[in-house]
N, CA, C and O atoms as a DFTB+ gen file, in Angstrom:
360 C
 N C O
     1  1     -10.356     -80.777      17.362
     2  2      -9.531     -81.915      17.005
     3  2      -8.065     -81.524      17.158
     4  3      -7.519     -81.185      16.109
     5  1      -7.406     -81.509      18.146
     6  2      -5.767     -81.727      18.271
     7  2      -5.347     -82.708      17.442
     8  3      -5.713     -83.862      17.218
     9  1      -4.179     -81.729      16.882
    10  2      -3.163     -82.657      15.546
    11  2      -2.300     -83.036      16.482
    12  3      -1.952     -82.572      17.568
    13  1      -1.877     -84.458      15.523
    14  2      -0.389     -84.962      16.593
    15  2       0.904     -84.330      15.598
    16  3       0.687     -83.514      14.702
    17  1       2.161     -84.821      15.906
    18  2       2.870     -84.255      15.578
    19  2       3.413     -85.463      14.091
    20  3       3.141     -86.644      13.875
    21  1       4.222     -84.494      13.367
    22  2       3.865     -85.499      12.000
    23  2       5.205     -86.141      12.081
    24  3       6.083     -85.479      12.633
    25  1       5.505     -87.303      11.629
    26  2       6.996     -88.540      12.277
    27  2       7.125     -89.239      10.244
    28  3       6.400     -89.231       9.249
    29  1       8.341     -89.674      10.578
    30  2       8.564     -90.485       9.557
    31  2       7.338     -91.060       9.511
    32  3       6.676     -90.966       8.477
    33  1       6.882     -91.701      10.555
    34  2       6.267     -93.146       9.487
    35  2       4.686     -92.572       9.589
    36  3       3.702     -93.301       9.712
    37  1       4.669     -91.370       9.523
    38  2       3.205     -91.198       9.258
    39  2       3.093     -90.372       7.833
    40  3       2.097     -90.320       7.112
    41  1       4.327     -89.763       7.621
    42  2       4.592     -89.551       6.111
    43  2       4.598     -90.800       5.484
    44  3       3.671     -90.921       4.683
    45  1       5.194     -91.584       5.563
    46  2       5.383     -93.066       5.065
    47  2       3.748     -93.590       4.616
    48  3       3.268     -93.910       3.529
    49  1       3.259     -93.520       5.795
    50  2       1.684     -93.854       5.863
    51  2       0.725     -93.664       4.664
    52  3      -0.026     -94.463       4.104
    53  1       1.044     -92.064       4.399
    54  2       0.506     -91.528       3.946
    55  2       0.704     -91.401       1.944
    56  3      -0.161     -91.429       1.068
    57  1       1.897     -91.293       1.872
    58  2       2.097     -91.332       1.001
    59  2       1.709     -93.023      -0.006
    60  3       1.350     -93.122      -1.179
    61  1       1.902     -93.861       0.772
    62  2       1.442     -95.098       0.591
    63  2      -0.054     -95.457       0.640
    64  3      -0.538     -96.530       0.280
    65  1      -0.779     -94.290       1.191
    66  2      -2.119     -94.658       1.010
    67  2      -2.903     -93.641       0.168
    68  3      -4.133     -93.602       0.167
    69  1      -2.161     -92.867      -0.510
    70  2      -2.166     -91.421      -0.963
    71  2      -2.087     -92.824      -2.721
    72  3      -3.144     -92.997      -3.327
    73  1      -1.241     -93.318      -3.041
    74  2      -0.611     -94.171      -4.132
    75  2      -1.997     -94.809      -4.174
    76  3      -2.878     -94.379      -4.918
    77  1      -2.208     -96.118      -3.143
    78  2      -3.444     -96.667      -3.500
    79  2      -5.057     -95.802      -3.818
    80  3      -6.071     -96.480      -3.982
    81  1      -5.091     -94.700      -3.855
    82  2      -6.158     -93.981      -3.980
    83  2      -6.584     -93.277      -2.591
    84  3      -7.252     -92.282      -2.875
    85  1      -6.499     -93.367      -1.739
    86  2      -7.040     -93.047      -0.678
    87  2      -7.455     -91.580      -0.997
    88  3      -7.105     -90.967      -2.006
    89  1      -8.414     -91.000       0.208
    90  2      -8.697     -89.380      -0.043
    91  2      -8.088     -88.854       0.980
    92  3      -7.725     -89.627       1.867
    93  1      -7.849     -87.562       1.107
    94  2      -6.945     -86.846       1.445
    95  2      -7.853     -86.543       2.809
    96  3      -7.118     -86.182       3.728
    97  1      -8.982     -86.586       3.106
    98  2      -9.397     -86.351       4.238
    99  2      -9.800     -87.761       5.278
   100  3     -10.028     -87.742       6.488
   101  1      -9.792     -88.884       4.389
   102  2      -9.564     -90.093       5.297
   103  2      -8.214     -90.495       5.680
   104  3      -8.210     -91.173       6.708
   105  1      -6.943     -90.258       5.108
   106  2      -5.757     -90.335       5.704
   107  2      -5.221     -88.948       6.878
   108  3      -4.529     -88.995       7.895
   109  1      -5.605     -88.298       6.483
   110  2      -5.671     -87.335       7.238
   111  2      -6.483     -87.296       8.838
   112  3      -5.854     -86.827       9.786
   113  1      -7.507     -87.673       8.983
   114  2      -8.477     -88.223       9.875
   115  2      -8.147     -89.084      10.616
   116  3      -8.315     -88.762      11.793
   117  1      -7.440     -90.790      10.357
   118  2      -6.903     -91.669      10.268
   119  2      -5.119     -91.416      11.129
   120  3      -4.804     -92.190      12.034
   121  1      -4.166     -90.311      10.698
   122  2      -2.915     -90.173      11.254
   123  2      -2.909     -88.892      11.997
   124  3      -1.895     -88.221      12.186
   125  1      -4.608     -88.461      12.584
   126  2      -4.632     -87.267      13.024
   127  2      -3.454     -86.032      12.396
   128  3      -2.797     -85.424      13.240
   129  1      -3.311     -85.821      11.412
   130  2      -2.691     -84.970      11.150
   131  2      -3.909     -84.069       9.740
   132  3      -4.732     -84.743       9.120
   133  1      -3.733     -82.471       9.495
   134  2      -4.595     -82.318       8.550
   135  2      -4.148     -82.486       7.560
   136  3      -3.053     -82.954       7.249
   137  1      -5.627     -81.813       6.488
   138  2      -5.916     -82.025       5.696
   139  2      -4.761     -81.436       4.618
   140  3      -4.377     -82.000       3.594
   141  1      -4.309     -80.101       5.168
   142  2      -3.004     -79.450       4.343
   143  2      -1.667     -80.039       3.979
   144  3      -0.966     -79.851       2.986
   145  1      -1.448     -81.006       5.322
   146  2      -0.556     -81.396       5.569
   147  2      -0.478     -82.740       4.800
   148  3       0.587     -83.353       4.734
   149  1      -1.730     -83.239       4.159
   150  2      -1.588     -84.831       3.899
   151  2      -1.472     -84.124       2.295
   152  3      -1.532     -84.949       1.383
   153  1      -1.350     -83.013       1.987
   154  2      -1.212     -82.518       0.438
   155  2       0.062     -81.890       0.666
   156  3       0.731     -81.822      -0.365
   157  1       0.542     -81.467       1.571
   158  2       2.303     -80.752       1.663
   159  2       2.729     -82.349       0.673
   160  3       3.082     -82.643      -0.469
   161  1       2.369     -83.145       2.181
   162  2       3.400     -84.108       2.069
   163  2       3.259     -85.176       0.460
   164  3       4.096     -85.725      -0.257
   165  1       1.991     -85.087       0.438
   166  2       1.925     -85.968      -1.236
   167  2       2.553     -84.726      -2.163
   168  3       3.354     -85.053      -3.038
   169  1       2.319     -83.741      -2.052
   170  2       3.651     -82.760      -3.235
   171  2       4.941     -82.958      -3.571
   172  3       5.580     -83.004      -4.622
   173  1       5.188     -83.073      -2.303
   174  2       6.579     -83.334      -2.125
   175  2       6.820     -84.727      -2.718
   176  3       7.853     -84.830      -3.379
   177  1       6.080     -85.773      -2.602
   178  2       6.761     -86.933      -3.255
   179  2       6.124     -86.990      -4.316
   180  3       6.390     -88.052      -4.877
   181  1       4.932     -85.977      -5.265
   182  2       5.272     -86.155      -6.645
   183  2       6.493     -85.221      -6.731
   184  3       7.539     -85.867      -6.812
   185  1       6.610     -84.286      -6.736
   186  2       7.956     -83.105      -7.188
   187  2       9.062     -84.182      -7.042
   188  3       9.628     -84.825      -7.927
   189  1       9.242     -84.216      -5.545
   190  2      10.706     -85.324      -5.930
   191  2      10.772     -86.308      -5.284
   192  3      11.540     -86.474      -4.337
   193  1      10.084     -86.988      -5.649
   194  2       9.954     -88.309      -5.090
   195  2      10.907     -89.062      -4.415
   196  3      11.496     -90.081      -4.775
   197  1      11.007     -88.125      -2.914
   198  2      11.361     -88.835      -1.928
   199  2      10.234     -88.345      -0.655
   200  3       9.273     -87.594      -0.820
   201  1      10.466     -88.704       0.056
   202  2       9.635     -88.673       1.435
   203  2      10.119     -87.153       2.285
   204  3      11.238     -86.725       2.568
   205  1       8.837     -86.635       2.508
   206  2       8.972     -85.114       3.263
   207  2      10.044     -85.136       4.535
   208  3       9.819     -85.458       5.702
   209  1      11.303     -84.680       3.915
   210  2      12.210     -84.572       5.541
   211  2      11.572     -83.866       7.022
   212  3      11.249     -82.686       7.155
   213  1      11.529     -84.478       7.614
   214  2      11.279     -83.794       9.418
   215  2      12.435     -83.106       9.910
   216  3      13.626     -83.398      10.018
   217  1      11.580     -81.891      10.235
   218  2      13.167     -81.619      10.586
   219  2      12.776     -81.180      12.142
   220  3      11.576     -81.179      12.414
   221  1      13.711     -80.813      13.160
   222  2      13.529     -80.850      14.273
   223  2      12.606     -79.726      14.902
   224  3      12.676     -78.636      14.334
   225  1      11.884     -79.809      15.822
   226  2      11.452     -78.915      16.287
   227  2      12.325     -78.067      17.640
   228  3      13.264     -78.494      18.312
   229  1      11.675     -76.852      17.715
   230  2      12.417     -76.395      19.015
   231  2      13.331     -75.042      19.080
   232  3      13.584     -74.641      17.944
   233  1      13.832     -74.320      20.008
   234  2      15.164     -74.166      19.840
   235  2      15.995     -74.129      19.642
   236  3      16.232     -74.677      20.718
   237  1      17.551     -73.910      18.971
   238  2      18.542     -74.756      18.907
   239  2      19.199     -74.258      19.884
   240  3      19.141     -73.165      20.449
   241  1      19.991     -75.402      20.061
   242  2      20.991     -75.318      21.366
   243  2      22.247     -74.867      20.701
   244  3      22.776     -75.112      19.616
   245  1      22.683     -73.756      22.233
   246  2      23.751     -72.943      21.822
   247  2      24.711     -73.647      22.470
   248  3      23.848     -73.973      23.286
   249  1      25.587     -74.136      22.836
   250  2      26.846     -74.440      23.170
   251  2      27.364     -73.396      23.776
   252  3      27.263     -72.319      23.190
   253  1      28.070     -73.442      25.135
   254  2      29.033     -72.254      26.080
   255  2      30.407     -72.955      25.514
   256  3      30.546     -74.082      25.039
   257  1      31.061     -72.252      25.655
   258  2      32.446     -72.496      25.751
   259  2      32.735     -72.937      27.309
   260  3      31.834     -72.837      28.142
   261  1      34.370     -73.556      27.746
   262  2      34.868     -73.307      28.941
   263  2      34.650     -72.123      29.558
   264  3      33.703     -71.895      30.310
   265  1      35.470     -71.397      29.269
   266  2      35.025     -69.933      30.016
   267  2      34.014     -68.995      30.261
   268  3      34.089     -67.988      30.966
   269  1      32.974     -69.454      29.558
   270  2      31.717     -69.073      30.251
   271  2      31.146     -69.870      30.883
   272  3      30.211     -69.543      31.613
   273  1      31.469     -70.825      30.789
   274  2      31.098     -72.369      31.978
   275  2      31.857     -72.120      32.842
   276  3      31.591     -72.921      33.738
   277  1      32.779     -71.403      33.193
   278  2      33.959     -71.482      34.532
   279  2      33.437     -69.964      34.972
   280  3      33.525     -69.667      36.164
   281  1      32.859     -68.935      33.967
   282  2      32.470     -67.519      34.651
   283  2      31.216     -67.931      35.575
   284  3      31.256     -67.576      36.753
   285  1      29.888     -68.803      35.021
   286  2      28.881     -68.852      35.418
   287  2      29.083     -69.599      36.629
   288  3      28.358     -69.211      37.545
   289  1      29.838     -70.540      36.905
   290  2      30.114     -71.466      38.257
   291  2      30.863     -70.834      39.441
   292  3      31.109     -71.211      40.586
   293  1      31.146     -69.662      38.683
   294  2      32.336     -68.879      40.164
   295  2      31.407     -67.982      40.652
   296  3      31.406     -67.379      41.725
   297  1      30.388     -67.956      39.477
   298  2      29.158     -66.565      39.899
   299  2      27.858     -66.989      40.904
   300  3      27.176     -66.372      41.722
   301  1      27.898     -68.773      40.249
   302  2      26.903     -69.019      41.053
   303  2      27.582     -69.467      42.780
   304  3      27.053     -69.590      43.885
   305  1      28.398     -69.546      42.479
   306  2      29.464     -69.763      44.014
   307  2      28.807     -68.923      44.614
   308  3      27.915     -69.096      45.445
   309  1      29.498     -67.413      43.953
   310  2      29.807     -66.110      45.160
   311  2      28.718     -65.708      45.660
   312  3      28.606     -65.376      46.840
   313  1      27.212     -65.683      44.290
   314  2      26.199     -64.930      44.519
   315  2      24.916     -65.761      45.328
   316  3      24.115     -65.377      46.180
   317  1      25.133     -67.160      44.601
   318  2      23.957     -67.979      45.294
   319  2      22.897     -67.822      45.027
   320  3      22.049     -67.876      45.917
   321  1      22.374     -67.448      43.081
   322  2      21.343     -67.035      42.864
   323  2      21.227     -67.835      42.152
   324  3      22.248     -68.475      41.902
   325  1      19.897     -68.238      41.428
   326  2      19.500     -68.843      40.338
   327  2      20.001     -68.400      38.980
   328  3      20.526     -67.288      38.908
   329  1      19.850     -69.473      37.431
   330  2      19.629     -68.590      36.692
   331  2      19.269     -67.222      36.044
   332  3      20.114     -66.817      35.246
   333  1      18.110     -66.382      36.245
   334  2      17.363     -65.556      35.793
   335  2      18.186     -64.342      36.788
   336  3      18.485     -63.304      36.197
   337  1      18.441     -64.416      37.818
   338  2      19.556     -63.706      38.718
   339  2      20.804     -63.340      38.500
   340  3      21.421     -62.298      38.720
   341  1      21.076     -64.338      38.042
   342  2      22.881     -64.493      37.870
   343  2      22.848     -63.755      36.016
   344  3      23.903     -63.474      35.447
   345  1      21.876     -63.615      35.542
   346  2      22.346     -62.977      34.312
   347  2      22.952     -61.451      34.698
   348  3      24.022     -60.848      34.617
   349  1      21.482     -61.201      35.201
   350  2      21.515     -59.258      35.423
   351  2      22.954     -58.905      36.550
   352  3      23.419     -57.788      36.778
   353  1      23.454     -60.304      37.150
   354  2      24.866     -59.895      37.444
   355  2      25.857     -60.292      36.872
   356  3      26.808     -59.511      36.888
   357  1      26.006     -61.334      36.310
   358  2      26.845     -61.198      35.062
   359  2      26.985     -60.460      33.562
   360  3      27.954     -60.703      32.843
């Protein structure tokens, strides 16, 4: 069973069907997400009753400055290499 990924409104979902009684393995089943996860998220809104923040997935993005945006463009000029290239010469 692949989980989907968990969104506002499936916390929303949940917690609202979590209130009317629902069981924790039919909402769970229901927003493809598990069984752990449909109890993270009802914790969190008894403790403090607001709704489980999402927070982003991923990486974070680093930001270059100008001048490493003006080093990398003179490099890819001279050398004519790709990314993964142009590091080990810069």
């Amino acid at each position: 069973m692949g989980y989907g990924r968990l969104t506002e409104k499936k916390v929303r979902y949940i917690v609202r069907h979590k209130r009317r009684g629902k069981s924790n393995r039919e909402i769970a089943f229901e927003m493809r997400v598990s069984v752990s996860t449909v109890k993270r998220v009802w914790s969190y809104w008894l403790t403090h009753g607001e709704y489980l923040p999402i927070r982003k997935r991923g990486r974070k993005v680093k930001g270059l400055s100008e001048k490493e945006k003006e080093i990398i463009s003179e490099a890819k000029m001279k050398y004519k290499l790709g990314a993964r290239r142009l590091e080990k010469v810069i």
